[in-house]
C-alpha positions as CSV (number, residue, x, y, z in Angstrom):
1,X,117.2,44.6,128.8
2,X,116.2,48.1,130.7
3,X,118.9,49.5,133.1
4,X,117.3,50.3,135.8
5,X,119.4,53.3,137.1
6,X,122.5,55.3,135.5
7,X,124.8,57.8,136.9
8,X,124.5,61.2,136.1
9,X,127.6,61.6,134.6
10,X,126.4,59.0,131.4
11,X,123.2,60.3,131.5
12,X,124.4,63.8,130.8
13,X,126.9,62.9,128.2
14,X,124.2,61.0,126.4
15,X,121.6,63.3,126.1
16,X,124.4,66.1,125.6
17,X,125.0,64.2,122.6
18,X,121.5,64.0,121.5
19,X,121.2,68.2,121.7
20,X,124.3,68.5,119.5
21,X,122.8,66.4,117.2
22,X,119.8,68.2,116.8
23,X,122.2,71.8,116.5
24,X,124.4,69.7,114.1
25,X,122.0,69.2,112.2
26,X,120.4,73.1,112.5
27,X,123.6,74.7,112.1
28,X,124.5,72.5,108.7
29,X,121.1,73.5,107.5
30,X,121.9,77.1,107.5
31,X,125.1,76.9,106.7
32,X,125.1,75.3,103.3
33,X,121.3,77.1,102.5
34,X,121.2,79.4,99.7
35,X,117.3,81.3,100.3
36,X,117.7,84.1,102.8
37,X,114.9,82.5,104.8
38,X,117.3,79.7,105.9
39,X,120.4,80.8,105.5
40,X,120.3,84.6,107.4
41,X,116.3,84.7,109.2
42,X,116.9,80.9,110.5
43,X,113.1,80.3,109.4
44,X,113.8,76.4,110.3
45,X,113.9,73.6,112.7
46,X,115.8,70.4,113.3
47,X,114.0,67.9,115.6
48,X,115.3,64.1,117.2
49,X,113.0,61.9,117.6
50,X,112.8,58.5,119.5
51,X,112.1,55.4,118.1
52,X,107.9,55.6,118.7
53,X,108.5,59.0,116.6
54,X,107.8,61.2,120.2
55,X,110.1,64.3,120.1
56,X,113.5,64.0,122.2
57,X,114.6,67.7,121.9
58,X,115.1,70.1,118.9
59,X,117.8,72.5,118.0
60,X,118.9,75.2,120.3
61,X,118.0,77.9,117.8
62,X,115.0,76.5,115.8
63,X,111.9,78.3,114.8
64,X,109.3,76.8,117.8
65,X,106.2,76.6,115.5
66,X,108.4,74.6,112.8
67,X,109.9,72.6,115.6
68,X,106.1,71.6,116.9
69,X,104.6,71.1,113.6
70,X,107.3,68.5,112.7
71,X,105.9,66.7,116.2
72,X,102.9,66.9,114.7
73,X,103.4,65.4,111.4
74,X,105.8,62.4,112.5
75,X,102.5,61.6,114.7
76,X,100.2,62.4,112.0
77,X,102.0,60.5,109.0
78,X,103.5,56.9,109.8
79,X,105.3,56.0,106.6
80,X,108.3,56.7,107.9
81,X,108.2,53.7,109.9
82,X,108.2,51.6,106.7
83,X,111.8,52.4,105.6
84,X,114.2,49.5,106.2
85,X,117.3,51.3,104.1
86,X,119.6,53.8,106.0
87,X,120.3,57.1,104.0
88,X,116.1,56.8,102.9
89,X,115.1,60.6,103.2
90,X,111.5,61.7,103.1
91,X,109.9,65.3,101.9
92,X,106.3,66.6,102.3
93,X,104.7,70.1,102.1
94,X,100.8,68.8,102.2
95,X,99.3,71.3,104.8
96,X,96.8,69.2,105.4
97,X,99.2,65.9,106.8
98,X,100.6,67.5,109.2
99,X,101.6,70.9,107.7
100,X,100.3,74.7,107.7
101,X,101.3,76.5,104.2
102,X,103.2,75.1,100.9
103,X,106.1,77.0,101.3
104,X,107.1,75.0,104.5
105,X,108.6,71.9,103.6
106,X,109.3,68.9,105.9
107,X,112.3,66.3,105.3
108,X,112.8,63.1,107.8
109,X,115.3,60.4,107.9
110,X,114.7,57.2,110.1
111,X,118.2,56.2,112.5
112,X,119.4,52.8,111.8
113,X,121.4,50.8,114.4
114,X,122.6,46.8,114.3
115,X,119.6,46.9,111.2
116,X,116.9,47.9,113.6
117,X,115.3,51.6,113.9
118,X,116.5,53.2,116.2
119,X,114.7,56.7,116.0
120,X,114.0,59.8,113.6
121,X,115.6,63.0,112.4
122,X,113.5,65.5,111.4
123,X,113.9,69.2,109.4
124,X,111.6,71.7,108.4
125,X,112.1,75.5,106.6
126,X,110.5,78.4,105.2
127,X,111.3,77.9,101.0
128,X,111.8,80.8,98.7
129,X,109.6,80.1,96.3
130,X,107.2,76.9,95.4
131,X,106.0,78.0,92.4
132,X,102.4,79.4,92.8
133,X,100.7,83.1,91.8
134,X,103.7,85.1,93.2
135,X,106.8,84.0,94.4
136,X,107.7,83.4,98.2
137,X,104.1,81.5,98.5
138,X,102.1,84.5,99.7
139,X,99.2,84.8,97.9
140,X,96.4,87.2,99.0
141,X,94.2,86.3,96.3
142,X,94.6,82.9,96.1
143,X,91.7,80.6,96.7
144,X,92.7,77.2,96.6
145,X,95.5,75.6,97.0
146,X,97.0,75.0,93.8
147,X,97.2,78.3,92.9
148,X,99.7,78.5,95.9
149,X,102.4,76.4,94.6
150,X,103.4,72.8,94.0
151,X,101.9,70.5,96.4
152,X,104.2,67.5,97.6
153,X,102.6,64.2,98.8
154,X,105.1,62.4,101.8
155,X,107.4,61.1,99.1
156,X,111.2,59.8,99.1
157,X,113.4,62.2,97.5
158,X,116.8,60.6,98.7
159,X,118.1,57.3,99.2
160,X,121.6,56.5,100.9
161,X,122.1,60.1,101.0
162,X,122.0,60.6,97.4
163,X,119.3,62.5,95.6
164,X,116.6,61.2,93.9
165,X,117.0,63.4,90.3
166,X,113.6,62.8,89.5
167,X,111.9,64.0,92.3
168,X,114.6,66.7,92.7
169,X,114.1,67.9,89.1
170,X,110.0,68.1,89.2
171,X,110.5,70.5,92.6
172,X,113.4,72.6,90.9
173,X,112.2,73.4,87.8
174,X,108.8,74.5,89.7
175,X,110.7,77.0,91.2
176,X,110.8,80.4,90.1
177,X,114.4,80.2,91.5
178,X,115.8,77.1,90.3
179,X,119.7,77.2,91.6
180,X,118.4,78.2,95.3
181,X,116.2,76.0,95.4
182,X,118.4,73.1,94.6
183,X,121.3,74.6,96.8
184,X,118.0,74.7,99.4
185,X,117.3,70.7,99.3
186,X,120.7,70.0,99.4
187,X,121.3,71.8,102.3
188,X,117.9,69.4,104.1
189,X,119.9,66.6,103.1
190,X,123.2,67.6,104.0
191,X,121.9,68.6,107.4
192,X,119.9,65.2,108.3
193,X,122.9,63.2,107.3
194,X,125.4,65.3,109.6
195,X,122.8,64.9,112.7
196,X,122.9,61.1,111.5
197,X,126.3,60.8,111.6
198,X,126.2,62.2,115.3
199,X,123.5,59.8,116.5
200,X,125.3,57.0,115.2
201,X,128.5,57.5,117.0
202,X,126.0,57.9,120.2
203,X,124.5,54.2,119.5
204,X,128.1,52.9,118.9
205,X,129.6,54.3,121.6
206,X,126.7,53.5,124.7
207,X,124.7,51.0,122.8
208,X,121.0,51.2,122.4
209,X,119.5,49.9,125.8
210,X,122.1,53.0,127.9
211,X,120.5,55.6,124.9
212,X,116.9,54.3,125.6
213,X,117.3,54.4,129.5
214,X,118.0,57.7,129.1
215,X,115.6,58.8,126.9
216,X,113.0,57.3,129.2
217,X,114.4,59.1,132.0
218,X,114.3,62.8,129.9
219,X,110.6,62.0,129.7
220,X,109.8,61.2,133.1
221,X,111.7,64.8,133.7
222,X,109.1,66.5,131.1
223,X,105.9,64.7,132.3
224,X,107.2,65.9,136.0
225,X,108.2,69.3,134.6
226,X,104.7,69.8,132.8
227,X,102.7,68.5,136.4
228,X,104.4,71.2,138.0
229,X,103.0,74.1,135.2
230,X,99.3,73.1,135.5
231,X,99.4,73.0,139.2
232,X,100.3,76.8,138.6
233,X,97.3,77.6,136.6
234,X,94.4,78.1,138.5
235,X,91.8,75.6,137.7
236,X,88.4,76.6,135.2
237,X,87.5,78.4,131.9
238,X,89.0,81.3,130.2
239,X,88.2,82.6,127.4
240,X,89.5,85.3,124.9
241,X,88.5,86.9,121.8
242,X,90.4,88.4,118.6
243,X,89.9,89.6,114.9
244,X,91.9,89.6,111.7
245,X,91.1,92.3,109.5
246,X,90.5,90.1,106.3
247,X,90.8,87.1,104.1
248,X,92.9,89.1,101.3
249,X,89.5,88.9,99.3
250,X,87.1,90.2,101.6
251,X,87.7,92.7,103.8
252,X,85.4,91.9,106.4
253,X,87.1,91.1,109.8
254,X,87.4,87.2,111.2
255,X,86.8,86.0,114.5
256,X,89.3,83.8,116.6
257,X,87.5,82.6,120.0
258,X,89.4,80.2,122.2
259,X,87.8,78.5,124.7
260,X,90.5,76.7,127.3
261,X,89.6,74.4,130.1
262,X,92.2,74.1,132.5
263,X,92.6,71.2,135.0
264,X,95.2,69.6,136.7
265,X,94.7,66.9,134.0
266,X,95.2,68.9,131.3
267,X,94.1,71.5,129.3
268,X,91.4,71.5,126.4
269,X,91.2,73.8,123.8
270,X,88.5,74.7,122.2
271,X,87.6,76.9,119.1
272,X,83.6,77.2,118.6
273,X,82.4,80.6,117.7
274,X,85.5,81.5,115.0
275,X,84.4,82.4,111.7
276,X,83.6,79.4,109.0
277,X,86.7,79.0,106.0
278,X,87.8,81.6,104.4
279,X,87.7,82.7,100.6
280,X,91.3,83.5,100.6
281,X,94.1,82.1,102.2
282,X,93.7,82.6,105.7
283,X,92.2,78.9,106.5
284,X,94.1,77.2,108.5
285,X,94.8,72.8,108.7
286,X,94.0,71.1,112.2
287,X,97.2,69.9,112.7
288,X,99.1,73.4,112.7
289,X,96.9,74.5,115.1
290,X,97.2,71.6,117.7
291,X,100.8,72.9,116.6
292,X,100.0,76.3,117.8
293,X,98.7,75.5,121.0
294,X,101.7,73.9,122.0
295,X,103.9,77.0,121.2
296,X,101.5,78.6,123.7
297,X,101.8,76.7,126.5
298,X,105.5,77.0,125.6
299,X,105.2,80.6,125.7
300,X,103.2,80.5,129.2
301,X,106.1,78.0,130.6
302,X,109.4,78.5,129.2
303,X,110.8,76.1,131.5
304,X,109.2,73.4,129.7
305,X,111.7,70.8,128.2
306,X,111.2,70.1,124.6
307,X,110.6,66.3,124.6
308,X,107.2,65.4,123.1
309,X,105.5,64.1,126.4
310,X,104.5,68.0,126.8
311,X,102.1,67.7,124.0
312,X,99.9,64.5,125.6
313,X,98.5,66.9,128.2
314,X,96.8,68.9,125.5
315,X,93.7,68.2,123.9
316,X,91.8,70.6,121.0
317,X,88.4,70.5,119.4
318,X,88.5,70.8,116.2
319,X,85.9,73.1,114.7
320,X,84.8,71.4,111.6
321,X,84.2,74.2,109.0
322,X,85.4,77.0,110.6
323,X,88.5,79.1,109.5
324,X,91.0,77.0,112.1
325,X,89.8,73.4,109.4
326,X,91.4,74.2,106.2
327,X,90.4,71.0,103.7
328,X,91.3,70.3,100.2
329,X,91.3,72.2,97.9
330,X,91.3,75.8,100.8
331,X,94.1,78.1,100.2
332,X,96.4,78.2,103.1
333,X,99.5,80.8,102.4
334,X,98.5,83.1,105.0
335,X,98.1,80.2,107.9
336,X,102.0,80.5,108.7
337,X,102.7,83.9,107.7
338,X,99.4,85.3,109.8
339,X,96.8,83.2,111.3
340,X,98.9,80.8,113.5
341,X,100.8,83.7,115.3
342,X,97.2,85.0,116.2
343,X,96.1,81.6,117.6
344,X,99.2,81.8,119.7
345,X,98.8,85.1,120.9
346,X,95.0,84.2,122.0
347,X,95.5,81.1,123.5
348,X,98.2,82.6,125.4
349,X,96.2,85.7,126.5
350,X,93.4,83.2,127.6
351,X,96.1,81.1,129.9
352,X,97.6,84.0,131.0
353,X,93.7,85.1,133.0
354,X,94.7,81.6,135.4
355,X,98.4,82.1,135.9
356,X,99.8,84.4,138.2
357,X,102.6,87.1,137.3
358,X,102.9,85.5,133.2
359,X,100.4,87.1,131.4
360,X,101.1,89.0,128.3
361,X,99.8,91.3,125.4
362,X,99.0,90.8,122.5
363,X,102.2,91.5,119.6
364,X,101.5,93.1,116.5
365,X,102.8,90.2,114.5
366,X,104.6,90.0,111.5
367,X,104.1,92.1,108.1
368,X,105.5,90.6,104.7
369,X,106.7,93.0,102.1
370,X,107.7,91.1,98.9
371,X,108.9,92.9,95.5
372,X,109.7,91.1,92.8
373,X,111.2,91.9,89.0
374,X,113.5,91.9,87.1
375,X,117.2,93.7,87.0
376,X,120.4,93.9,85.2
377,X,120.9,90.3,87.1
378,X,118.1,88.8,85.9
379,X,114.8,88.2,87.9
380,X,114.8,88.7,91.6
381,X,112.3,88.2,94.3
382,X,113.1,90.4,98.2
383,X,110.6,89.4,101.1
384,X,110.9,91.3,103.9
385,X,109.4,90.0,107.2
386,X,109.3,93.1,109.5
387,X,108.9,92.7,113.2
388,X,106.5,95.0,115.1
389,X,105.9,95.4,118.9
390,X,105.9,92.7,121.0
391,X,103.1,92.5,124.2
392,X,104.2,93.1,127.6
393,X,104.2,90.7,130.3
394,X,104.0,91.0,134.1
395,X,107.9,91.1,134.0
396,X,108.3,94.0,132.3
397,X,108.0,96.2,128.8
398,X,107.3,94.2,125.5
399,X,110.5,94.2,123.0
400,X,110.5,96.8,120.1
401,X,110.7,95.6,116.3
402,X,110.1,92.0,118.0
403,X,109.8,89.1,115.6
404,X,105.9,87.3,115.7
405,X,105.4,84.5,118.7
406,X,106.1,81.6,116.4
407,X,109.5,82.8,115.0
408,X,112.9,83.4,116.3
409,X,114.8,85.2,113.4
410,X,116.4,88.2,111.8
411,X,116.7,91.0,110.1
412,X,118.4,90.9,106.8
413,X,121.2,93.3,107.1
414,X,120.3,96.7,105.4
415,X,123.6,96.7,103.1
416,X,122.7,93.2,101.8
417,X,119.2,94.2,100.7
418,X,120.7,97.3,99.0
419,X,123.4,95.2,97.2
420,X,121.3,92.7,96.0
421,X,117.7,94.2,94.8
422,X,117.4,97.3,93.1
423,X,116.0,99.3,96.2
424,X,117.6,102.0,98.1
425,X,116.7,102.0,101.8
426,X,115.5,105.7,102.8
427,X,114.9,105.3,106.5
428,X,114.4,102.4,109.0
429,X,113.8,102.7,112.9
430,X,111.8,102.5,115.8
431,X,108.3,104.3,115.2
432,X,107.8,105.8,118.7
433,X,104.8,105.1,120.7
434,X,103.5,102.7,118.8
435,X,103.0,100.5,121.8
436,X,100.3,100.2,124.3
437,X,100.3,102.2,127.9
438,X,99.7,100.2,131.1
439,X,102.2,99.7,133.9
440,X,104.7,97.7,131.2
441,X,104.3,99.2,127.9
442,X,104.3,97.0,124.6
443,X,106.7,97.1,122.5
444,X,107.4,99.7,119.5
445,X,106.8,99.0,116.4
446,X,109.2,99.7,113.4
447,X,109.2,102.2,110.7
448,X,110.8,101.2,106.9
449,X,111.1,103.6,104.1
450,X,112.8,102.3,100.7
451,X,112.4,103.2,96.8
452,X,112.3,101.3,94.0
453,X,115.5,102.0,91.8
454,X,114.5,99.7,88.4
455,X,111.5,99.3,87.1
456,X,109.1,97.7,86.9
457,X,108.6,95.7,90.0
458,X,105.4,94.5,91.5
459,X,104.3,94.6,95.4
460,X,103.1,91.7,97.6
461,X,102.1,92.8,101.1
462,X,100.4,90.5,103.3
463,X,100.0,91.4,106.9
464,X,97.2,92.4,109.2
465,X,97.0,94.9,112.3
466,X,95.8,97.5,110.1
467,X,92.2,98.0,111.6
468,X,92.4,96.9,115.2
469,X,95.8,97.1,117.3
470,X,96.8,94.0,119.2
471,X,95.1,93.8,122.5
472,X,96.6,94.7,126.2
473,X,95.9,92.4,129.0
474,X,95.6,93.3,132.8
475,X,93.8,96.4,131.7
476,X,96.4,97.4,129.6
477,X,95.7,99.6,126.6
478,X,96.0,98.3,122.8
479,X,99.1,98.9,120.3
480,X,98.9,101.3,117.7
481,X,97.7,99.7,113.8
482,X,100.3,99.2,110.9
483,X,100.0,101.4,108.2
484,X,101.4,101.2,104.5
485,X,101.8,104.4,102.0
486,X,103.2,104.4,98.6
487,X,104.6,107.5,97.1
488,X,103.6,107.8,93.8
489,X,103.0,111.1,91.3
490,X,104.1,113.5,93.9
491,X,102.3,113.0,97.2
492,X,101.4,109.9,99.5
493,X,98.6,107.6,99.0
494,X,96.7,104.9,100.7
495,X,97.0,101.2,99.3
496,X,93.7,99.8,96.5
497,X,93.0,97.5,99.8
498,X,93.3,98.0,103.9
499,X,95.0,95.1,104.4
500,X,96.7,92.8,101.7
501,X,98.0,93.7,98.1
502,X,98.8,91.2,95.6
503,X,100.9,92.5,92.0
504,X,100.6,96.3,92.5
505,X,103.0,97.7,90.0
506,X,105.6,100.3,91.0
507,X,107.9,102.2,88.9
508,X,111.2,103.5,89.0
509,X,111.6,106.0,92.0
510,X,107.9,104.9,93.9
511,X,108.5,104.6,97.8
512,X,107.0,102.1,100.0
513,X,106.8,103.1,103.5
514,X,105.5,100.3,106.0
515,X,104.8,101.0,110.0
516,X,104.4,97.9,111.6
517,X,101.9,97.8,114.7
518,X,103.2,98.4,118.4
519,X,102.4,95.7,120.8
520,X,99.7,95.2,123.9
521,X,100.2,97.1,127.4
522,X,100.3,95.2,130.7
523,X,98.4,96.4,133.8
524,X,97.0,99.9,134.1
525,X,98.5,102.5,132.6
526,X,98.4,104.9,136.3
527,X,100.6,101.8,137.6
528,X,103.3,102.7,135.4
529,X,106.3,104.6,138.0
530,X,107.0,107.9,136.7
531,X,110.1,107.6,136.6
532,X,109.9,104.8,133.9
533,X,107.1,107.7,132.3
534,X,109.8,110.4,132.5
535,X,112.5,108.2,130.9
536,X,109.7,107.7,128.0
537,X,109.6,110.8,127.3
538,X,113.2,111.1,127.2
539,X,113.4,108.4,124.6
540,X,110.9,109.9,122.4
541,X,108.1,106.9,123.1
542,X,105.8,109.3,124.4
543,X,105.2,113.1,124.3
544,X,104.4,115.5,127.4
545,X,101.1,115.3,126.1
546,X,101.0,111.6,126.0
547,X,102.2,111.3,129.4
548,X,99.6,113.3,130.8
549,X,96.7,111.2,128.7
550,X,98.1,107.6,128.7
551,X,99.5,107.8,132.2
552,X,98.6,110.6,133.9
553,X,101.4,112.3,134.5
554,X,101.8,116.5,134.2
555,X,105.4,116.9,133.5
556,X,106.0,120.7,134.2
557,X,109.6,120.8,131.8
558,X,110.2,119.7,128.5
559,X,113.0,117.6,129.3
560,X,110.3,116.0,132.0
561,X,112.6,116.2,135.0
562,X,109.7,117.6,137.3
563,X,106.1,116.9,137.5
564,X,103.4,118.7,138.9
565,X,101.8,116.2,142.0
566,X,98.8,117.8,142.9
567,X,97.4,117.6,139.1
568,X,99.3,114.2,138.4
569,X,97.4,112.8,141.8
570,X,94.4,114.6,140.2
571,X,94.5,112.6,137.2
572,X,95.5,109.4,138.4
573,X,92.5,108.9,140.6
574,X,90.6,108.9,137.7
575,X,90.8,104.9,137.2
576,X,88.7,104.9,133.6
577,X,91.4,104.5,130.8
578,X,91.3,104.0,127.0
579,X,91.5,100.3,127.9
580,X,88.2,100.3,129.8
581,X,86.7,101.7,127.1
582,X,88.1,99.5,124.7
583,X,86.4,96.6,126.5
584,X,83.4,98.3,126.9
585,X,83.4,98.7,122.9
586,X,84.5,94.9,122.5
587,X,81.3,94.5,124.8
588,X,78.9,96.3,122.3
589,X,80.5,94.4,119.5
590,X,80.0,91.0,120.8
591,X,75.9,92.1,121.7
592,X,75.9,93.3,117.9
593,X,77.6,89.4,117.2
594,X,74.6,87.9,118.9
595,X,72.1,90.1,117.2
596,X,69.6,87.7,115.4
């Protein structure tokens, strides 16, 4: 029997209910984790799900790439449906069912009520380490799979709440980190059965046709809610262009080409013209980047709700064998960590050329640092995922040291790191003027200094930005590259490869220093009021010289209180900026592309 109407009071404190459920089930994830990636940078997601597996909502503070990627594997794998015991918990890390790299596990737990299924919980985080080459599953020289870590096919690794030991032992004693990794499951477990717990008092206390009136009414909001955003995207073709600097094997650059066809019916994605697979680990599976796509249009339209009926409207073309197609046996560590942020970042640059007021630059992503060794406390591993500059957006300047667009985490605290790895952390700020000039500017990057107090202790660095900045929009002028020195026998020195290191050995008093890249400009850099031009110079984001070259302002003082008129109107009618020149370059390059 389907009510036909409820009052908004019930329907509020029903789907209230529903949300805390899905934080309930977030907030016990990272409580009881033990991996830093869980417990401190909240590298997870918890996700309700109705009864035909389409998402309800997910937790208020979830990672949104995690978050869609578990929408995308409840669709893609059905198995779930099969389990008729309450307490039945499932785990999977295959990338290519549903997932993006090896290190990202996925739990679920089907909702029971009166013996029928009700619905599905669902969690998903970043793991420490899943065995593989090096620990934390980043390996720049990997090239297939299995040389990334233990693969785990859908299977059911606890049943009324209990642990499996079997299946529990085989993924433990993989693990590089045994103890955290156990305290890590656990904490998936403990954190399904507390949102269980919540949605059973819901079924109890409204019954299953209220709870299923009002999830039918949350999607009719979203289906209404997504209408609205494509009527506000002008209707046609955009299409956008980036490059990653290399495979962690090769260092010759990829392609990314999007191709988006927007209609008030929906909008198609489309990928022809990116580079074919990858010899390293920068392929990426189908399903993360229908995945990806979604975080876009997210990103586009943050009003969005975050029930599943947003992803019907969006359709992508899969590119069989290019770099966004990963297959067995393609190494896939870097399709999380690097590739899927850059897929977001294009797809939102491309909607952003149809949408009034909401475009945005390109951010400079995110750069892993990972040492690991051994110490007087045995072995350790540290990762370090360091924000750079974030783009700007037609509502104003892009954040500094922002995280990438598929994460919403943190910093580990700079006493922590020092406490528990034999490192001592030198410097760590903003690195000024790192973003790109237009009328907003893009974020800052960061700058990170730290030496290595015990040896010996071997580097991981996986990261790109370091040969091409991320791209401005609106005219807007690029972000500055990442860099990485090491200080070794007296002086600085460049790294064996541009981009990604895998195993470089450090000793005892070496120095890393890492300077992430600063994010995309909005709108032309002679937009930008001078007053917001004096106050960067203030702030130490831009020089007097700077001023004068990326914005076209002659500041006649040091402390750039006063500025010369007649030579700043001379300037500024000048309308040809590094950005035109950078699309005149991008213009060459694609002719060179074509060149049979």
């Amino acid at each position: 029997m389907k009510i036909e109407s409820l009052d908004k009071i019930t329907s509020g404190h029903v789907w209230s209910r529903v949300q805390a459920a899905a934080d309930e089930m977030e907030a016990t994830l990272r409580r009881q984790a033990f991996s830093s990636a869980l417990a401190k940078e909240g590298d997870c997601a918890a996700v309700v799900f109705g009864a035909n597996g389409t998402a309800w909502t997910q937790g208020s503070r979830s990672n949104p790439f995690q978050a869609a990627l578990l929408s995308v594997w409840t669709r893609a794998w059905r198995g779930w449906e099969q389990t008729a015991e309450e307490g039945t918990l499932w785990v999977s890390n295959d990338p290519y069912e549903g997932g993006s790299s090896l290190s990202d596990i996925r739990m679920c737990a089907p909702i029971f009520f009166e013996g029928e299924q009700v619905g599905l919980l669902g969690c998903s985080g970043h793991l420490s380490d899943i065995g593989g080459r090096t620990a934390g599953g980043v390996s720049p020289g990997a090239t297939d799979v299995q040389q990334e870590g233990i693969r785990i096919c859908p299977t059911v690794v606890a049943r009324k709440w209990t642990p499996v030991d079997d299946v529990f032992r085989l993924l433990v004693d993989n693990s590089r980190f045994p103890d955290e990794m156990r305290g890590d499951l656990i904490a998936f477990v403990d954190g399904l059965k507390a949102g269980a717990e919540r949605m059973s008092h819901l079924f109890e206390r409204y019954g299953q046709t209220v709870v299923t009136t009002v999830e039918e009414d949350v999607r009719t909001h979203a289906e209404n809610t997504t209408a609205v955003a494509l009527g506000e995207i002008q209707n046609g073709v955009y299409t956008c262009k980036d490059r990653l600097d290399g495979d962690g094997l090769v260092d010759e650059p990829l392609h990314l080409f999007s191709r988006i066809d927007c209609s008030s019916d929906g909008l198609k994605f489309d990928f022809q013209g990116t580079s074919g697979s990858a010899t390293g680990p920068m392929n990426v599976p189908a399903d993360a980047v229908e995945a990806a796509c979604l975080v876009a249009f997210r990103h586009v339209f943050p009003e969005l709700p975050m029930h599943g009926a947003v992803s019907e409207c969006l359709k992508v073309n899969h590119v069989s064998g290019s770099l966004l197609d990963a297959r067995f046996p393609m190494s896939v560590g870097g399709s999380s960590a690097e590739v899927v942020p850059r897929i977001v970042t294009l797809c939102v640059e491309g909607l952003s050329q149809g949408v009034h007021g909401r475009a945005m630059g390109g951010g400079g992503g995110v750069t892993r640092v990972i040492i690991q060794g051994h110490s007087g406390y045995g072995p350790y591993r540290m990762c370090l995922a360091l924000g750079s500059g974030g783009g700007a957006s037609g509502k104003g300047d892009g954040l500094c040291n922002g995280d990438g667009s598929t994460r919403f985490t943190c910093f580990q605290d700079l006493e922590a790191l020092e406490t528990q790895f034999p490192i001592r952390i030198l410097s760590y700020g903003l690195r000024p003027g790192s973003g790109g000039a237009g009328r907003y500017l893009g974020g800052c990057g960061c700058n990170l200094v730290f030496e290595l107090l015990e040896g010996p202790g071997w580097l991981t660095l996986f990261g790109d930005r370091f040969t091409r900045g991320p791209g401005g929009t609106h005219r807007g002028t690029r972000g500055r590259t990442a860099e990485v020195r090491i200080w070794r026998n007296g002086h600085w020195q460049g790294l064996p490869h541009r981009t990604k290191v895998e195993g470089l050995l450090l000793q005892a008093g070496d120095r890393v220093r890492v300077a992430t890249a600063g994010g995309g400009g909005y709108g032309h850099p002679f937009e930008r009021a001078i007053r917001l031009v004096s106050k960067d110079v203030k702030f130490g984001h831009l020089s007097l010289r700077e001023a004068a070259l990326r914005h076209g302002v002659l500041f006649t003082c040091d402390q750039a209180t006063d500025f010369d008129s007649a030579q700043t109107f001379k300037l500024r009618s000048y309308r040809l900026t590094a950005a035109d020149v950078e699309g005149i370059l991008d213009d060459i390059e694609c002719l060179d592309d074509h060149t049979v």
